[in-house]
N, C-alpha and C positions, 0 to 999 in steps of 0.2 A: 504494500500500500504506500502510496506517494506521500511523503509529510512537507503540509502546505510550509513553507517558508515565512519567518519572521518580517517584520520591518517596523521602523523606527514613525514618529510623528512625522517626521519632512523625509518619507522615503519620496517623494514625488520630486522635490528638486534632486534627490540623488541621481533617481534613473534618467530625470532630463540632463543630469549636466554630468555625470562619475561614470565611470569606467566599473560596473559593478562586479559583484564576486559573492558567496557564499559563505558566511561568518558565523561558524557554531549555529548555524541555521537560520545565520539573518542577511538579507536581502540588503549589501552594504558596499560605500562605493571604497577598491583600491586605490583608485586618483582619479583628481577631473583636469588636470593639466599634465602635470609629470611628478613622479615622486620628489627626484631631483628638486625641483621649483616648488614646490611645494614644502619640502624639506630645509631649503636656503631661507623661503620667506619667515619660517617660525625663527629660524636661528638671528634673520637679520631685520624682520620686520613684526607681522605677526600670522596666525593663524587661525582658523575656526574649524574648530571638530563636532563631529555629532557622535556622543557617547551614548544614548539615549540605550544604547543597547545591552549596557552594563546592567547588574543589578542592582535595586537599593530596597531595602527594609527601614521600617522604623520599629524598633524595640523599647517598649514603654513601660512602666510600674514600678511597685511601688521597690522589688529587685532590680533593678534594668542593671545598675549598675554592677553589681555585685555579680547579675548571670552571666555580661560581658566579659569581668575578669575572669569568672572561669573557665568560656571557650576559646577567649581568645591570650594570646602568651604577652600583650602589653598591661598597663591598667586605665582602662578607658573612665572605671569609675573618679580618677581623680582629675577628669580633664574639666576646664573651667567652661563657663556657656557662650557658646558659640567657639568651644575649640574643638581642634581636630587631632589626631594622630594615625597614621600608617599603622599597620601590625600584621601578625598571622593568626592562622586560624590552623593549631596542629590538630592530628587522631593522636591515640594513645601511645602509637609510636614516636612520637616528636616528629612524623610527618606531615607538611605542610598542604592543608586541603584547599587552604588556598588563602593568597595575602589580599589586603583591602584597609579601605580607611573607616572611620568612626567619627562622626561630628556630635557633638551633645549640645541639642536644639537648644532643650531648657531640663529641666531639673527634672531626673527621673524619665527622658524623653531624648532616646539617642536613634540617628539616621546611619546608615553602615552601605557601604557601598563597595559591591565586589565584581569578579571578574563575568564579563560575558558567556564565557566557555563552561562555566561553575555559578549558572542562575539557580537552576533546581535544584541541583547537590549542596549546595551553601545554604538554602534555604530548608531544604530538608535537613539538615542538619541541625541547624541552629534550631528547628521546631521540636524535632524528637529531644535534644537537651535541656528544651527551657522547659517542661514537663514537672521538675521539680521546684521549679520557682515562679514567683508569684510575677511574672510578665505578659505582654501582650508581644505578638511578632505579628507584622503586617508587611506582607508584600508591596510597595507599592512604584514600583517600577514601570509598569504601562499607564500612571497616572504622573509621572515626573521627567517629562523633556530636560534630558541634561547635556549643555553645549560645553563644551572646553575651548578658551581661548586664549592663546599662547604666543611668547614671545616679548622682546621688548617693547614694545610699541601696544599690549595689550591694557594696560591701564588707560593708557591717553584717549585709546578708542574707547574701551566701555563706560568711560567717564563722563562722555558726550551722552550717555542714555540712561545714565541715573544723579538724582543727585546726593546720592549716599558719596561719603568720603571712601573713595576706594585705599586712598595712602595709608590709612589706619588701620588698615586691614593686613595684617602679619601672617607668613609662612606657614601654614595650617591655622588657621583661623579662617574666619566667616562673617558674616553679618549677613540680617534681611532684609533686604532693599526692595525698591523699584526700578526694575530697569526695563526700559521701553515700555513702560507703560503697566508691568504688570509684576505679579509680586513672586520675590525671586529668595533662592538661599544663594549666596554670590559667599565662594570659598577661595582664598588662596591657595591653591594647591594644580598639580599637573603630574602629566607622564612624559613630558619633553624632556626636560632641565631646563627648562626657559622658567623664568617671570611670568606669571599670567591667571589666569580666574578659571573657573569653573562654573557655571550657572546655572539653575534645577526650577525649573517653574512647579508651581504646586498644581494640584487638581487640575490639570489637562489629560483628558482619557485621550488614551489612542485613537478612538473612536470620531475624536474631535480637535481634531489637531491644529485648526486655526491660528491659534496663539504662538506656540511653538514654532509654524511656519513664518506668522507675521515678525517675531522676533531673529529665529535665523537671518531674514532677511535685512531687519535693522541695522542688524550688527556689521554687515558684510559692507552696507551702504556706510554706514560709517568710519569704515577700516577703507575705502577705496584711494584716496588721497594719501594714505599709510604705504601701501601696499601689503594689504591683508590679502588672502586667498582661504579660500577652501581646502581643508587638507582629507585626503583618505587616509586608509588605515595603511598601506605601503611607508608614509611617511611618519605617521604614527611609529610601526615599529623600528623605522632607521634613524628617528630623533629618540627614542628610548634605549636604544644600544648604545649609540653619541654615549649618554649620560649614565650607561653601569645599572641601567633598571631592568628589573627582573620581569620577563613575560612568563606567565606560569601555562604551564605546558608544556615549555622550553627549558627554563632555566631553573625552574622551583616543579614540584608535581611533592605528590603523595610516600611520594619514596626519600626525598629529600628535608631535610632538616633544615631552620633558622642558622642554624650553625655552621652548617658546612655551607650554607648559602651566603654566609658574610651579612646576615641580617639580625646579627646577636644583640644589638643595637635595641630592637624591637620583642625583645627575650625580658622579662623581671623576676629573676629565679627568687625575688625577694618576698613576691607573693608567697602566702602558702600553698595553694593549690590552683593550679590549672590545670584544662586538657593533655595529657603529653607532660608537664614537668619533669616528672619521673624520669622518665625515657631521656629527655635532654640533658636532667642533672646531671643522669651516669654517663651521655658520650662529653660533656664536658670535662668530667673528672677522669676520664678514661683518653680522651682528644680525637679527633675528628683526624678519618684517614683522607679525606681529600675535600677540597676546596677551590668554592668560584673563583675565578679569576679573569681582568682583563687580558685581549692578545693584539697588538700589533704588528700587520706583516712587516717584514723586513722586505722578502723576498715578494715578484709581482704577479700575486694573486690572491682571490677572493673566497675567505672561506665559509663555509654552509656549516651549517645544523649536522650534526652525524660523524663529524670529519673526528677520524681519531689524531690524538696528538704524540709524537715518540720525541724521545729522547736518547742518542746513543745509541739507536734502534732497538730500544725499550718502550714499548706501549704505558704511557703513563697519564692517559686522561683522553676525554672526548669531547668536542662543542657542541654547545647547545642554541648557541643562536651566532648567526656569521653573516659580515655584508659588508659592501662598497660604502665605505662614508660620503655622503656627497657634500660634507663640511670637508675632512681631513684629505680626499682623494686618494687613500685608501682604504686596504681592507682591514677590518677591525671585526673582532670574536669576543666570544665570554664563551666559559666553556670548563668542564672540573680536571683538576688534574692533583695527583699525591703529591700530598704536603708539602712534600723534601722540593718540590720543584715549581713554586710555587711564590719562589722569590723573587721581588721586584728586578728586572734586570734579565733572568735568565732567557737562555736561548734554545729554544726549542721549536720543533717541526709540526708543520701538520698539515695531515693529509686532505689534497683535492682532486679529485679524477684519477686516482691512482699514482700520485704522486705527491712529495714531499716539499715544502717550501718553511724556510726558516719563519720566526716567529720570536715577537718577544714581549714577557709578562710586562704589562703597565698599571699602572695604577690608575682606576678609573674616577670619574669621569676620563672619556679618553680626549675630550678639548682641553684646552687652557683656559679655567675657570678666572681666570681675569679678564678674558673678552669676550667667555661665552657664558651660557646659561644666567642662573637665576643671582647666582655671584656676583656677576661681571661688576667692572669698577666703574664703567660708566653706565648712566643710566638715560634713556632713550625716552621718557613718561613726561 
């Protein structure tokens, strides 16, 4: 039996203007110019994304907080209102079902926002464990258009369509505004490494999607004089590699740990219990046999997903996400390899089409966070 296909609120400007594709079962565009160009504009101007396809729940009562801290491995209970935080969401094994953010609306009332590819498993999850506590979980992902708008030049343009102080608005943080006219959760946060917003309209069904279009279209008009573009997911995922960000699927799944993912960062073994502690306490105390890493070719060519990496012609790790930077003009990976070789500096190989081309570990971000991303020393707003 044929399973009808997803789509977003403004799937209608996609199929007119985007080069479509199939996205964990949603009807979503790769690029509507060139990845390339698309990819330069967010790095040097700005961009607009349609994320609408992600999932988001709101978790409410009178535990919200408390249920949060024990499925997921950060403490969202201490975040202040209208803050956000990044984190995981481990099983039992300290592996990862999947990473996502957490904003706390108001008191007792938190919004979670997770991976496209992990709508139902995330949400089934999170219902079968709030069971024991006094919460509510509400899907409400096909009631919330969520646009991401990215880059330097993203404050100046959405600044023009609310008059909420965007400037006061800090690195995971939020506030509820009006922007173009209707009433919005406007979040600092992204999947680029750029500077830039996140937007979520409330109570827009899929079914009626008006609002959501009317405001796409805002936005784009107001970015023209910028040089804003429309971005696919193509460029979506060659500005998240740029910047060291994990695509799960790729570089995080169920088998893999916070730890070995370089996401410890995101770990509070200080709680007393969460999902998975356990499991992570002992490879902590025990240590982690391999670990993510950035790669930059030396040698001229472009590596994929799959590519094993040797050493000495010792097989000692594999990539899991590989591509042509269209910032750096080269090829740049993330990818695990053991421990021992794992060091900034080292030189190592790895395979493309049956052959081997040199490689070496870098520290990511793999720009220079003095003229790129959300770092940068100048500012363009």
């Amino acid at each position: 039996m044929k399973v009808e296909s997803r789509r977003t609120h403004i799937f209608q400007y996609h199929a007119d203007h985007g080069n479509m594709i199939n996205f964990h079962g949603f009807e979503m565009p790769l690029w509507y110019d060139s990845i390339s160009s698309e990819h330069m504009a967010v790095r040097d101007n700005c961009g607009l994304f349609d994320v609408t396809h992600m999932g988001r729940s709101i978790v409410s009562g009178e535990k919200a907080g408390e249920f949060l801290d024990y499925i997921l491995t950060r403490d969202p209970s201490k975040l202040g209102l209208i803050q956000g935080q990044y984190s995981t969401m481990c099983n039992e094994r300290g592996g990862i079902i999947d990473d996502l953010t957490v904003f706390c609306l108001e008191n007792k009332r938190y919004l979670v926002v997770y991976n496209a590819s992990n709508r139902e498993k995330d949400y089934d999850w999170i219902i079968s464990k709030s069971q024991t506590f006094n919460v509510e979980v509400q899907d409400v992902s096909d009631m919330t258009p969520l646009f991401a708008l990215q880059g330097p030049k993203a404050q100046i343009i959405l600044q023009k369509l609310t008059d909420g102080g965007l400037s006061k608005i800090r690195r995971y943080w939020a506030d509820q505004l009006v922007v173009g006219g209707e009433k919005a959760l406007v979040s600092r946060s992204g999947y680029t490494g750029e500077d830039g917003f996140e937007i979520l309209l409330w109570d827009v069904p899929l079914e009626s999607p008006g609002k959501a279009m009317v405001l796409w279209n805002r936005i784009l008009e107001a970015g023209v004089s910028f040089g804003i573009k429309p971005c696919g997911l193509g460029a979506r995922d060659t500005l998240r590699l740029e910047a060291g960000m994990c695509l799960y699927g790729n570089d995080i799944n169920d088998e893999t740990t916070p730890l070995e993912a370089k996401l410890d960062f995101a770990v509070k073994f200080e709680k007393p219990n969460f999902i998975g502690r356990e499991a992570l306490l002992k490879q902590k105390e025990e240590g982690i046999k391999k670990t993510r890493v950035g790669l930059k070719m030396v040698d001229r060519a472009v590596p994929r997903e799959g590519g094993r990496v040797w050493m000495n012609g010792k097989e000692v790790g594999y990539l899991t996400s590989g591509t042509f930077s269209p910032l750096l003009k080269y090829g740049i990976a993330m990818g695990y390899v053991s421990v021992d070789y794992a060091v900034e500096g080292s030189i190592l190989e790895v395979e493309v089409r049956n052959s081997r081309f040199k490689t070496e570990v870098v520290k990511m971000p793999f720009y220079e966070v003095e003229k790129y991303g959300a770092r940068r020393k100048t500012s363009q707003a």
